[in-house]
N, C-alpha and C positions, 0 to 999 in steps of 0.2 A: 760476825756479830761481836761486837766489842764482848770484852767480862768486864767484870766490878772493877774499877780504876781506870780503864783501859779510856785514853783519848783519841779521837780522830785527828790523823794529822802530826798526832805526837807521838803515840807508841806505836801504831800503823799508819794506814790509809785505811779505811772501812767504804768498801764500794759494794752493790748488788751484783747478786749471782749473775744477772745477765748483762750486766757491761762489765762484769770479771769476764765472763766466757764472749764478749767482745772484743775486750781486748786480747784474749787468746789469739783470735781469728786476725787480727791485723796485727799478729805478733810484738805485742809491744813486753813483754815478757821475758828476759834474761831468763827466769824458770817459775815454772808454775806445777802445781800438783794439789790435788782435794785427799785431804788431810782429816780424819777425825770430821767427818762430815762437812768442812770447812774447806773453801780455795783459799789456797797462799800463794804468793809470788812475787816476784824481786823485777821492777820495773826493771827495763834495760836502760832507757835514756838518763838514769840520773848518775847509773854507775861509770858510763863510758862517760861521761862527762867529766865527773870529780877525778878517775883515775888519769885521763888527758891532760889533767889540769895538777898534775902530779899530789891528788887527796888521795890517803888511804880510805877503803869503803869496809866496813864490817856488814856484813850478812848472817843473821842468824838462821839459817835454813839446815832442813831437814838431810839426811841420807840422799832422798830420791833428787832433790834440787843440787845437793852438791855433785852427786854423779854427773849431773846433764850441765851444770857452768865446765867442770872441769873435763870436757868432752868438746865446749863451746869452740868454734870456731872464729872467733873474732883474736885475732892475738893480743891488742889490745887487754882483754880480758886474761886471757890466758895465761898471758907474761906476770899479769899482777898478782895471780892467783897464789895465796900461801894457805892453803884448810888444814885445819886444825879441827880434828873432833874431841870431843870434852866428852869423859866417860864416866860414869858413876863405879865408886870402888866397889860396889855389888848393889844387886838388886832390891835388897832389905833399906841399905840408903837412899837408893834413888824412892822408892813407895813414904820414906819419914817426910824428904825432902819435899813432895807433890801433896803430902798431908797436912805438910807448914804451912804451904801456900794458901791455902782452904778456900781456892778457886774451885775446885772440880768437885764434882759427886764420886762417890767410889765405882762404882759402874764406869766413870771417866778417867778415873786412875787407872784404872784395873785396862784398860784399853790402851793408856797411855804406856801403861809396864808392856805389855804385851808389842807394843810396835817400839819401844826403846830395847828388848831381847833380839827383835830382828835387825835393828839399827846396829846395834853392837857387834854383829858379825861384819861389819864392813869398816871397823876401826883402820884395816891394814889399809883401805884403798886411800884412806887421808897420808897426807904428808909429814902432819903432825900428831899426837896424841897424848891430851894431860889427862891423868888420873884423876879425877876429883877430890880436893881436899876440900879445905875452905874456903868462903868465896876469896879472900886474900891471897892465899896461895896460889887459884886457879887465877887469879888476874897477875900477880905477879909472874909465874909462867908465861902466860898469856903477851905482856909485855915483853919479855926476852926471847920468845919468839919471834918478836916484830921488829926488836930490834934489831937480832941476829938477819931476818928480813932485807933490812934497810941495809947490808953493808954486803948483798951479795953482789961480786964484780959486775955484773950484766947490768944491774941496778945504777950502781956510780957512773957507767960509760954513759947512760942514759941521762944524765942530771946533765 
């Protein structure tokens, strides 16, 4: 279910519960997991695509979806793979920053803190990890990771 702003098509895909759990079943799903009462998941067809076709792809997914890409067995996938988790400098920040947003009810916060404390115990299994400053800083980071990305030897032999 969309929120306030939220477009079909543009900031998701918004589909029903039962041709989400559809498409489960005929695996079209690079990852999927029900979330805060909600299915998310990261089509597979579009990212083996873009990454064949030498695009980088950003995926904003949770803990439980990063574990199961970087476990994937398509190398393809695998080979592309650089995660990066984005972690709040403490807990008191991450609750201002979910309050700014003034998307969620506090019952939805408080749920949200709750599964981002258990999130946070798997910072080490990423490859990467920025602190959260500001969004400037974390996109800057963000880019010299990708950079640093782009000039690993395995990388070049492949262009």
């Amino acid at each position: 279910m969309p929120r306030a702003g939220e477009i079909d098509g543009q900031d998701y895909q918004f589909v029903s519960d039962a041709d989400f759990r559809e498409r489960i079943e005929k695996g079209d799903f690079l990852e999927h997991a029900q979330v805060h009462r909600d299915y998310y998941g990261t089509l597979r067809e579009p990212v083996v695509t873009n990454l064949k076709n030498r695009k980088d792809v950003l995926i904003d997914i949770d803990t439980q979806g990063a574990a199961v890409i970087r476990n994937c067995g398509d190398p393809v996938i695998r080979d592309a793979l650089a995660d990066v988790f984005i972690m709040p400098p403490d807990l008191e920040e991450l609750r201002k920053r979910l309050r700014k947003r003034g998307t969620e009810t506090t019952e939805q916060i408080d749920s949200r803190l709750a599964t981002a404390v258990r999130e946070m115990e798997h910072w080490r299994d990423y490859r990467y990890t920025i602190i959260s400053g500001s969004v400037e800083e974390d996109l800057q980071r963000f880019r010299q990771i990708m950079e640093a990305e782009n000039y690993l030897s395995r990388r070049l032999i492949e262009k």
